[in-house]
N, CA, C and O atoms as a GROMACS GRO file, in nm:
protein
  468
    1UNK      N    1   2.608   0.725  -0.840
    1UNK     CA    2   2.637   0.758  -0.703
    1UNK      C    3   2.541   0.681  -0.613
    1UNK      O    4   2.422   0.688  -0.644
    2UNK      N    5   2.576   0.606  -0.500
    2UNK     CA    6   2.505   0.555  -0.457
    2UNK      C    7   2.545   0.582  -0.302
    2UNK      O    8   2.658   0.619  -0.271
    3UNK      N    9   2.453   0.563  -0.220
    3UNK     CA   10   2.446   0.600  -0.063
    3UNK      C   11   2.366   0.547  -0.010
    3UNK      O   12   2.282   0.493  -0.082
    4UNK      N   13   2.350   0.533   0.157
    4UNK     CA   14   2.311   0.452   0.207
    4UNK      C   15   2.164   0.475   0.211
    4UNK      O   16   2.108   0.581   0.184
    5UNK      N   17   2.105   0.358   0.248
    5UNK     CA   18   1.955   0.293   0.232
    5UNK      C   19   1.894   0.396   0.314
    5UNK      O   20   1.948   0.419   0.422
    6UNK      N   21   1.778   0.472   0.275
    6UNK     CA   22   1.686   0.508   0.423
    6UNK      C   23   1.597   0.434   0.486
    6UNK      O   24   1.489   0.440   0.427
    7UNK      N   25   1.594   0.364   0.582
    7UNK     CA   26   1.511   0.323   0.664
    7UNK      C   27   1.446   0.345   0.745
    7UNK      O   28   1.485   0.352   0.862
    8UNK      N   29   1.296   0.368   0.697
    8UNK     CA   30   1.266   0.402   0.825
    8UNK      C   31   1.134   0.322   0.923
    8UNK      O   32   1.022   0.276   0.898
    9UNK      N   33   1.232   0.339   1.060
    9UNK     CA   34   1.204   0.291   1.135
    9UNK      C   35   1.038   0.226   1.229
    9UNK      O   36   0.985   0.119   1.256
   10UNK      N   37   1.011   0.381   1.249
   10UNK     CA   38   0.863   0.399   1.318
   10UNK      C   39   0.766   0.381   1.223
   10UNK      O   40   0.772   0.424   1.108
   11UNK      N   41   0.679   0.319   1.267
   11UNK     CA   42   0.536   0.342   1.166
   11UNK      C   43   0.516   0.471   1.129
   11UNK      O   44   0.572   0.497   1.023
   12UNK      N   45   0.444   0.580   1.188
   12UNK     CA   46   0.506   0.691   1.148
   12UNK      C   47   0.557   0.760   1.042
   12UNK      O   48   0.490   0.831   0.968
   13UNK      N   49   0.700   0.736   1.031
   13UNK     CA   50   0.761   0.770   0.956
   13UNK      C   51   0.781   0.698   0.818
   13UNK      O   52   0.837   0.755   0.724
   14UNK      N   53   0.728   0.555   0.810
   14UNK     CA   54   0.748   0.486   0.692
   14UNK      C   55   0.718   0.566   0.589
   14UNK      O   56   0.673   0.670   0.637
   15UNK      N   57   0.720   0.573   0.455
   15UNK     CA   58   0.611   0.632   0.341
   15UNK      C   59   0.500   0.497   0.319
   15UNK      O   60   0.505   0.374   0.318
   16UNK      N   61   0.384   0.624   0.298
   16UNK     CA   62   0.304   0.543   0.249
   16UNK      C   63   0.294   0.502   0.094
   16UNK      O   64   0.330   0.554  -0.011
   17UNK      N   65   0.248   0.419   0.121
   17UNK     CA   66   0.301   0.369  -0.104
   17UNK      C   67   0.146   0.363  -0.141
   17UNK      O   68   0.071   0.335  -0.048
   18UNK      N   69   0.099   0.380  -0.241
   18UNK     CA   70  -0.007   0.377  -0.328
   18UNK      C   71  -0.022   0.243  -0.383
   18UNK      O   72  -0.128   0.199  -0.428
   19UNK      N   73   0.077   0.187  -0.378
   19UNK     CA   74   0.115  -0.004  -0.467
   19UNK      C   75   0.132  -0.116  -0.396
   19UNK      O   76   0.221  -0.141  -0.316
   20UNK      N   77   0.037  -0.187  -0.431
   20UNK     CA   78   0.024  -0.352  -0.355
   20UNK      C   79   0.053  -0.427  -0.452
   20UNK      O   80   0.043  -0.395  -0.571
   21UNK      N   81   0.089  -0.529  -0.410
   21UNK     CA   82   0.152  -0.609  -0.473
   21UNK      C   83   0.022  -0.709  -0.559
   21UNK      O   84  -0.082  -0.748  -0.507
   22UNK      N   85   0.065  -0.731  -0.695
   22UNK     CA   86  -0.024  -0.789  -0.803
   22UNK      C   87  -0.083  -0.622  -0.915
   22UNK      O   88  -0.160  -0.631  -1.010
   23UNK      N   89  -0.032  -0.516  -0.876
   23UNK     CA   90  -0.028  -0.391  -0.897
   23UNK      C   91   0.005  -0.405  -1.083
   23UNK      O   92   0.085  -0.498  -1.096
   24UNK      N   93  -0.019  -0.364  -1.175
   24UNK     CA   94   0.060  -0.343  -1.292
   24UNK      C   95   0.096  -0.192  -1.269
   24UNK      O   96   0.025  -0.107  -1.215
   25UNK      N   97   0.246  -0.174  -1.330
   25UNK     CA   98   0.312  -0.022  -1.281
   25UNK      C   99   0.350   0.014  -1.425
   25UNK      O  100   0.306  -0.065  -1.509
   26UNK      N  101   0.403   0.089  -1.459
   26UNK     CA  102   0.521   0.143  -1.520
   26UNK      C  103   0.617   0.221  -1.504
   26UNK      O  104   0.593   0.295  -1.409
   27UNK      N  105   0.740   0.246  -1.560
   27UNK     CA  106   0.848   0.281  -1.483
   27UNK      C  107   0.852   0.466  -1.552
   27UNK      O  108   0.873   0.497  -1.669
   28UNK      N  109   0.829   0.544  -1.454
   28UNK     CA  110   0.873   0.673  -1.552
   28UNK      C  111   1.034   0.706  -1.553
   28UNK      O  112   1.084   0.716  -1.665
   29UNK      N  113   1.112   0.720  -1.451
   29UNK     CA  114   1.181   0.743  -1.487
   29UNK      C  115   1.365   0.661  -1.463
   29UNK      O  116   1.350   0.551  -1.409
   30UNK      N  117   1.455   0.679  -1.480
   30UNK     CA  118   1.561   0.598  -1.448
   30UNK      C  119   1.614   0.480  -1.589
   30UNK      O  120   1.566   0.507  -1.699
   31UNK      N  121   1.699   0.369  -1.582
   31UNK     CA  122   1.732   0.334  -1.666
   31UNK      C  123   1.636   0.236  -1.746
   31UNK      O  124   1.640   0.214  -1.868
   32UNK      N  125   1.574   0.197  -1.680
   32UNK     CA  126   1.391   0.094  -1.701
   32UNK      C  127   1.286   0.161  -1.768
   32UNK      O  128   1.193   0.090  -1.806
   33UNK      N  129   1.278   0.330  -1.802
   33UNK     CA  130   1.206   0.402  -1.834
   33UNK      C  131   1.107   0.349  -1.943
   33UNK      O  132   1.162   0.304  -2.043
   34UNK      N  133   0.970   0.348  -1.940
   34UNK     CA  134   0.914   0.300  -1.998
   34UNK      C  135   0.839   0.126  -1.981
   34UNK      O  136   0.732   0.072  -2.008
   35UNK      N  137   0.975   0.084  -1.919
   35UNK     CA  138   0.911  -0.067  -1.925
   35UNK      C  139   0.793  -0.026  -1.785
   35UNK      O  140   0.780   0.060  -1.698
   36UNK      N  141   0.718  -0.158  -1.837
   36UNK     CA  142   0.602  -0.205  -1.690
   36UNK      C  143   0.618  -0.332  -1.718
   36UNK      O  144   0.667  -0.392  -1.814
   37UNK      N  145   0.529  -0.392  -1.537
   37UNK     CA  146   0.492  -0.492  -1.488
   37UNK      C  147   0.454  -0.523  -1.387
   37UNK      O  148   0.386  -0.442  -1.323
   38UNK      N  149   0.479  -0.630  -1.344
   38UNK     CA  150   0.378  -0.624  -1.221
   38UNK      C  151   0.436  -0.608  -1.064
   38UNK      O  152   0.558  -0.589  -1.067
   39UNK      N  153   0.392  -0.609  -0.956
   39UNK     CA  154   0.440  -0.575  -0.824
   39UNK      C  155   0.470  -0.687  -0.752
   39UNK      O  156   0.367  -0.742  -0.712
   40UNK      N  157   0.592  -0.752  -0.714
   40UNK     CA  158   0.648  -0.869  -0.656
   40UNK      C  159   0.644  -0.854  -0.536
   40UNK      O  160   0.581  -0.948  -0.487
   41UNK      N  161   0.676  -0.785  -0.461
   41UNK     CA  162   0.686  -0.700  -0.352
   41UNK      C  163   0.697  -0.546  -0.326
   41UNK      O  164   0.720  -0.466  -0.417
   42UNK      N  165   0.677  -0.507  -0.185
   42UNK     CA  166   0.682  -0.352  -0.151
   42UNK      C  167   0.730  -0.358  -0.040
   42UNK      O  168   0.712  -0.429   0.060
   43UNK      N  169   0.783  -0.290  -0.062
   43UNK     CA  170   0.886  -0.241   0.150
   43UNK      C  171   0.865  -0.125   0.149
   43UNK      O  172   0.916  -0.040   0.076
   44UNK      N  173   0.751  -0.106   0.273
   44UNK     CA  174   0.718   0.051   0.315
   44UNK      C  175   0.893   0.090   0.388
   44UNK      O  176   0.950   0.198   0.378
   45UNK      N  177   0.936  -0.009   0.445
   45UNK     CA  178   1.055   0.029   0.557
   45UNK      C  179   1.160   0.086   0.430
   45UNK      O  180   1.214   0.190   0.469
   46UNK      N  181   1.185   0.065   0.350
   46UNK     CA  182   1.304   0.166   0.226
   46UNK      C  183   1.211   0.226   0.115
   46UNK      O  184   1.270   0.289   0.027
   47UNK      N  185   1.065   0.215   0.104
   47UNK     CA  186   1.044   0.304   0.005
   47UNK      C  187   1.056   0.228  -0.112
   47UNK      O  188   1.019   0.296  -0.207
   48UNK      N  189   1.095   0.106  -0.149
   48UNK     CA  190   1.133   0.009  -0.256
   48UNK      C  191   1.033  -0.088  -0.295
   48UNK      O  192   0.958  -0.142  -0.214
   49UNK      N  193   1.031  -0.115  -0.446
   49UNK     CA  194   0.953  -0.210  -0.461
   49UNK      C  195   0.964  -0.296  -0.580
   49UNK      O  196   0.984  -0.256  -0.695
   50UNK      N  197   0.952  -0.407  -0.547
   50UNK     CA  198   1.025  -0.487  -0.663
   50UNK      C  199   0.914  -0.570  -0.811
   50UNK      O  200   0.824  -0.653  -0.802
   51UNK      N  201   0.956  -0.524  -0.893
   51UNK     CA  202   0.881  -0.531  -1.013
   51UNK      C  203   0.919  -0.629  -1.132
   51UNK      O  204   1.025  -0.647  -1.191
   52UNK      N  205   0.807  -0.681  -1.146
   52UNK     CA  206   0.867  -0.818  -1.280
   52UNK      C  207   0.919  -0.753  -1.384
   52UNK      O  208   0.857  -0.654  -1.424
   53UNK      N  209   1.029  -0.788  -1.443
   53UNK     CA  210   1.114  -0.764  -1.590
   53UNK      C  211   1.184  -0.617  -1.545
   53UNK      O  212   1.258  -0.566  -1.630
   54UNK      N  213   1.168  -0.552  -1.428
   54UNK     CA  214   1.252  -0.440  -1.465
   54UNK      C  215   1.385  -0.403  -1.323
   54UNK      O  216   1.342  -0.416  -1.208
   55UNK      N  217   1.491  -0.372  -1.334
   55UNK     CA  218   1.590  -0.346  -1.315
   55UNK      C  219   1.658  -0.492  -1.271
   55UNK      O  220   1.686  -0.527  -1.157
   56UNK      N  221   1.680  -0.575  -1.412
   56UNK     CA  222   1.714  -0.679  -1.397
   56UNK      C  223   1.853  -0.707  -1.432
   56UNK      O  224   1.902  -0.671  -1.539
   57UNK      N  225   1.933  -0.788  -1.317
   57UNK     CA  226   2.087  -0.768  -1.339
   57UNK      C  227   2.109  -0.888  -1.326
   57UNK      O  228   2.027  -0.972  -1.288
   58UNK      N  229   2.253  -0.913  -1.365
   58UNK     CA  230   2.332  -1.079  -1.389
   58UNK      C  231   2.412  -1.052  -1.292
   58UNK      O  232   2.478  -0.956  -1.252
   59UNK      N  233   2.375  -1.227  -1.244
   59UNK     CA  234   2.472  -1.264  -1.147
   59UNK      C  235   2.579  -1.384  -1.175
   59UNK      O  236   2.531  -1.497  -1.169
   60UNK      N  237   2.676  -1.376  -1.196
   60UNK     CA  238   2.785  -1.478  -1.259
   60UNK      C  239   2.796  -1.600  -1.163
   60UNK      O  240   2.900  -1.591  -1.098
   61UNK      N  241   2.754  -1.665  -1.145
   61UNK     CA  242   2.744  -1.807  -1.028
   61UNK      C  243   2.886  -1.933  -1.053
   61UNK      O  244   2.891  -2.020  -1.140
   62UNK      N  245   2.982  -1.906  -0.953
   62UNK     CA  246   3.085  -2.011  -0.964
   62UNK      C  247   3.020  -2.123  -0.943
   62UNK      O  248   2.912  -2.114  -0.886
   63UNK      N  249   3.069  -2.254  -0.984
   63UNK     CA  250   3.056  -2.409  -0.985
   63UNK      C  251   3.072  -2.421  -0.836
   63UNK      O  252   3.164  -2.361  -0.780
   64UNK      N  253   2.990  -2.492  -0.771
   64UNK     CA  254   2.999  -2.563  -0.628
   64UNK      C  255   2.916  -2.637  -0.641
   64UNK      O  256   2.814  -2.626  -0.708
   65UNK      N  257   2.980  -2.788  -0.523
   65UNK     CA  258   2.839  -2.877  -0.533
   65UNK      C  259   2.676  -2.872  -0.549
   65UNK      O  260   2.587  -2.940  -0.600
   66UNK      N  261   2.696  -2.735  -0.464
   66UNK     CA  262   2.519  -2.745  -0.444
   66UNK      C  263   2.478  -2.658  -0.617
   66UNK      O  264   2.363  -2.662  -0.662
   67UNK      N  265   2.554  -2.612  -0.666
   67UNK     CA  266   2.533  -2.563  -0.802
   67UNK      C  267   2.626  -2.615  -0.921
   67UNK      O  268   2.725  -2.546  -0.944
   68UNK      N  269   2.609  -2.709  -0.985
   68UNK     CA  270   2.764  -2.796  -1.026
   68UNK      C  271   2.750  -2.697  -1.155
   68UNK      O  272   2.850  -2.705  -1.226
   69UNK      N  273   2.680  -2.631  -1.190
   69UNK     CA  274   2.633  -2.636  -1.346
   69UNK      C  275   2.720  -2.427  -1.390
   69UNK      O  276   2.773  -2.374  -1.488
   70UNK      N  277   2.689  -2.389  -1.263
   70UNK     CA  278   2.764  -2.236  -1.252
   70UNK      C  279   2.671  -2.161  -1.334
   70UNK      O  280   2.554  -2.199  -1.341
   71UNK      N  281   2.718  -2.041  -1.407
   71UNK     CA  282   2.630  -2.010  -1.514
   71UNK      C  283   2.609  -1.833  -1.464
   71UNK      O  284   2.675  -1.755  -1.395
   72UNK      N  285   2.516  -1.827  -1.520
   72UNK     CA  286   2.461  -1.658  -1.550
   72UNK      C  287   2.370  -1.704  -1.481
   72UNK      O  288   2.320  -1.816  -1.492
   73UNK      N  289   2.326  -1.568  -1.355
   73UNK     CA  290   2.176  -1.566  -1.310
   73UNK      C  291   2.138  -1.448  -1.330
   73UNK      O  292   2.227  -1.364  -1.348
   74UNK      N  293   1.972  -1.395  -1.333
   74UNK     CA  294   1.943  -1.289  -1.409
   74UNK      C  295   1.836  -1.310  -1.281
   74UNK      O  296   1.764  -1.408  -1.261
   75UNK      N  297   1.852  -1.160  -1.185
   75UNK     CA  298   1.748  -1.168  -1.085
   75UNK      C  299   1.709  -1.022  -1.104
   75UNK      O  300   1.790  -0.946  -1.156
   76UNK      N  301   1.537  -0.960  -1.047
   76UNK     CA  302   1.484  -0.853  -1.031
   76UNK      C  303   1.582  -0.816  -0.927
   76UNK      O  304   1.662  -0.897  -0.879
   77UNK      N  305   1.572  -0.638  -0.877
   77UNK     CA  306   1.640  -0.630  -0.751
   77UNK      C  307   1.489  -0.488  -0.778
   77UNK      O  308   1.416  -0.462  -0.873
   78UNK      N  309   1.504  -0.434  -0.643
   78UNK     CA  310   1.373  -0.283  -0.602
   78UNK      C  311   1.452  -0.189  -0.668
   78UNK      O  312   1.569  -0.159  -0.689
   79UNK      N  313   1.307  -0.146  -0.698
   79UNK     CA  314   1.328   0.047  -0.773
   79UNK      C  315   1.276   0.092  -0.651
   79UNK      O  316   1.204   0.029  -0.574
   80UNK      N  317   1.328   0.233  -0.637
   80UNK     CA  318   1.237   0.330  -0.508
   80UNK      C  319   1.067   0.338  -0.616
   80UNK      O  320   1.043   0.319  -0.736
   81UNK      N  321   1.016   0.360  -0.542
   81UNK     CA  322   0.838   0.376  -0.573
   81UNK      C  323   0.814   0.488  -0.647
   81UNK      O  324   0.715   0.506  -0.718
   82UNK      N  325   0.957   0.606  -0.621
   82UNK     CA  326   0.853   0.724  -0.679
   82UNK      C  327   0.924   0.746  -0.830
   82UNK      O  328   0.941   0.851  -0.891
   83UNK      N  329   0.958   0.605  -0.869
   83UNK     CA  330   1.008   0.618  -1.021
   83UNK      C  331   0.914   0.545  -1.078
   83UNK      O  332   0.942   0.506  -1.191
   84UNK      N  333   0.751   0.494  -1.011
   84UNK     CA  334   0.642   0.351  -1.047
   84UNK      C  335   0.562   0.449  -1.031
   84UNK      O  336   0.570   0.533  -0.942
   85UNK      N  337   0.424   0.440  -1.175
   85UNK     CA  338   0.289   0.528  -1.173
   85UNK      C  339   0.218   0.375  -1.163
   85UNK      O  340   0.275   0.268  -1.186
   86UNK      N  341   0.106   0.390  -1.132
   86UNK     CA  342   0.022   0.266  -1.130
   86UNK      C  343  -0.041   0.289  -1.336
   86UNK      O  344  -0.060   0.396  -1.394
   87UNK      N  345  -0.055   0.164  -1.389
   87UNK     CA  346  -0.116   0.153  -1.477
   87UNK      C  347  -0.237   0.144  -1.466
   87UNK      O  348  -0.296   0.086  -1.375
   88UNK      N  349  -0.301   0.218  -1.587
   88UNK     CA  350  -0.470   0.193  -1.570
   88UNK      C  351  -0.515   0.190  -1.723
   88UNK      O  352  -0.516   0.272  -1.815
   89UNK      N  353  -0.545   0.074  -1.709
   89UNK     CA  354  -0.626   0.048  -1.869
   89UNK      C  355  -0.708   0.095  -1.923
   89UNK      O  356  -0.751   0.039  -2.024
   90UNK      N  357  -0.763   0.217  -1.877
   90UNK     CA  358  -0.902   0.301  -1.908
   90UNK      C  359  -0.814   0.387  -1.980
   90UNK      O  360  -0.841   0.380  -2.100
   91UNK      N  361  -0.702   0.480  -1.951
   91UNK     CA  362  -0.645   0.558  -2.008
   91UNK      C  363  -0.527   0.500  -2.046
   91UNK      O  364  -0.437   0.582  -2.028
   92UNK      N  365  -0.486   0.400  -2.089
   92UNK     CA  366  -0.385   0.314  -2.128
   92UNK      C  367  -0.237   0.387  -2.081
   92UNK      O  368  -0.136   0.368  -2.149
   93UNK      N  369  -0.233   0.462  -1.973
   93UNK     CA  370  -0.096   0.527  -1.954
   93UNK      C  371  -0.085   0.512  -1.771
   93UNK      O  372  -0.186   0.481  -1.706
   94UNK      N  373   0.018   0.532  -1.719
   94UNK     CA  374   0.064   0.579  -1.611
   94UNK      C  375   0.001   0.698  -1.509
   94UNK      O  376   0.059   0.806  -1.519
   95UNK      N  377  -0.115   0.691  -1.405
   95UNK     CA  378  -0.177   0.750  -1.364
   95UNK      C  379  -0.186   0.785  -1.194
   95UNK      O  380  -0.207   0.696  -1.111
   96UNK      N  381  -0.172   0.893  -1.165
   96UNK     CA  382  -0.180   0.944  -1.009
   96UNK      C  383  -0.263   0.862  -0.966
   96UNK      O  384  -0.345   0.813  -1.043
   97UNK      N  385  -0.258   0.825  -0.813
   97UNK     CA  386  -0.359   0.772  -0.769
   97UNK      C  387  -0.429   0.872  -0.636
   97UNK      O  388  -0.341   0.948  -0.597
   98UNK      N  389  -0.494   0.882  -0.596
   98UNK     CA  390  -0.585   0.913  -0.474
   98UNK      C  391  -0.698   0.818  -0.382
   98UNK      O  392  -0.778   0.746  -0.443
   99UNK      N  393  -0.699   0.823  -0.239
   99UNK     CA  394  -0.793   0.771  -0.181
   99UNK      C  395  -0.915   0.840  -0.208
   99UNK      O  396  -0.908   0.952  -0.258
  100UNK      N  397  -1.054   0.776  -0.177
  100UNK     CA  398  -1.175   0.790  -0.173
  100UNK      C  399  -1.250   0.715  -0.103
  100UNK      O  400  -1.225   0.595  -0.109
  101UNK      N  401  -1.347   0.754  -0.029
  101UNK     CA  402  -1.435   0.621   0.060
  101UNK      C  403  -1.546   0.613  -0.046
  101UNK      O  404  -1.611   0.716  -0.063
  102UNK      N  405  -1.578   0.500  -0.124
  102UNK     CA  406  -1.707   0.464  -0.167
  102UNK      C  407  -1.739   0.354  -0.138
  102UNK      O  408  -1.660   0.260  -0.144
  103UNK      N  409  -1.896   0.339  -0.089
  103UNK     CA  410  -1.986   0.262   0.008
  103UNK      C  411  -1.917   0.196   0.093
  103UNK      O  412  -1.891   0.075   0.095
  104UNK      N  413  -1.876   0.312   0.192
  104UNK     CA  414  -1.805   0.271   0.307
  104UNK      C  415  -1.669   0.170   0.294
  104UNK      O  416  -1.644   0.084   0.379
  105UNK      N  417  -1.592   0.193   0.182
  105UNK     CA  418  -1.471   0.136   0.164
  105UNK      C  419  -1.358   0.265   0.085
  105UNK      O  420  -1.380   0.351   0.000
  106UNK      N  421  -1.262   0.234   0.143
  106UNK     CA  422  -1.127   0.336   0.103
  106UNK      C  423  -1.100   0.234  -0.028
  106UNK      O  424  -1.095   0.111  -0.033
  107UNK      N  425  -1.086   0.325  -0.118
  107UNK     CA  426  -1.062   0.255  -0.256
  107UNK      C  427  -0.937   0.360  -0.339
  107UNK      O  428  -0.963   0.480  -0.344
  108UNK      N  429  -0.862   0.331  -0.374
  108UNK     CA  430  -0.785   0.382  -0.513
  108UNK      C  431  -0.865   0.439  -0.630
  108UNK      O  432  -0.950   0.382  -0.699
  109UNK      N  433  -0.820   0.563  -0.637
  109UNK     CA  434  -0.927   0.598  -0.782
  109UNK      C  435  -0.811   0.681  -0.844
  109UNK      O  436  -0.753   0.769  -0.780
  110UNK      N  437  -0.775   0.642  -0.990
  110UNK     CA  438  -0.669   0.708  -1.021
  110UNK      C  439  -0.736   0.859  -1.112
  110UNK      O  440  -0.855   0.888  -1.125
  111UNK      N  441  -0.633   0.924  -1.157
  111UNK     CA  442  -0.650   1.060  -1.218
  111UNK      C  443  -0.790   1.082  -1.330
  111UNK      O  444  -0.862   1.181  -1.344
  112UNK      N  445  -0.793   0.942  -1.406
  112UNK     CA  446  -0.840   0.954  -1.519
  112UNK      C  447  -1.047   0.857  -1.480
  112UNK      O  448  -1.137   0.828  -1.559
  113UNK      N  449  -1.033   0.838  -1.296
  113UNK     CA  450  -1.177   0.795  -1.286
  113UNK      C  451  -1.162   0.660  -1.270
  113UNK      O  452  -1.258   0.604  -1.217
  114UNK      N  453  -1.037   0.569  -1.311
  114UNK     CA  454  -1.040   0.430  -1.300
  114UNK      C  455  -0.998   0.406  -1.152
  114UNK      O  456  -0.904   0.459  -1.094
  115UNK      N  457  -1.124   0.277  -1.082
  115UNK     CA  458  -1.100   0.238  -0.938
  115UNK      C  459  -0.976   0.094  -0.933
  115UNK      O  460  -0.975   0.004  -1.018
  116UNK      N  461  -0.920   0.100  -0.864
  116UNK     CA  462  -0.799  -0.004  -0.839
  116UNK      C  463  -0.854  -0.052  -0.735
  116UNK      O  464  -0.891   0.034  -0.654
  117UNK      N  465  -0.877  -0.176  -0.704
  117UNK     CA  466  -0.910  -0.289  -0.579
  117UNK      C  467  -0.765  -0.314  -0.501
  117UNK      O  468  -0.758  -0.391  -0.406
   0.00000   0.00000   0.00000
């Protein structure tokens, strides 16, 4: 079932995401479950964010000049965010994240004590 995009508009109202891009994630839940990788992009404006190797679909490409050759294309497209845990190599799994100010900088510190830059 699918329905239309939420966008939102105002700063405000965007969500805030926990994930920048160069991020390693993994996917908890949906048809990707399990896979990770890394963070290509993030759009606070839909909540979406697009991740290497996962929700990857074919695109059947007709022959035209500017493509003589046609063929199969295989492109990423965005998962919503709240199906992505950030990875953390200290606890080798999928981990909450939280802000913290240490020495006067807002830093990522996930569940298990590991800091994310």
């Amino acid at each position: 079932m699918r329905g239309k995009k939420k966008i939102y508009k105002s700063a405000e109202s965007r969500r805030r995401l926990r994930l920048k891009r160069g991020d390693k994630v993994i996917v908890v839940s949906g048809a990707d479950k399990g896979k990770s990788g890394e963070v290509l992009k993030v759009d606070d404006k839909t909540g979406r964010v697009l991740v290497q190797g996962v929700n990857v679909r074919t695109k059947h490409m007709r022959k035209t000049q500017e493509n003589p050759q046609g063929g199969v294309n295989k492109k990423e497209f965005p998962v919503d965010a709240s199906n992505l845990m950030l990875h953390s190599e200290k606890a080798k799994k999928g981990v909450r994240v939280r802000y913290e100010v240490r020495d006067g900088k807002k830093v990522r510190v996930g569940t298990c004590g590991t800091v994310f830059q």
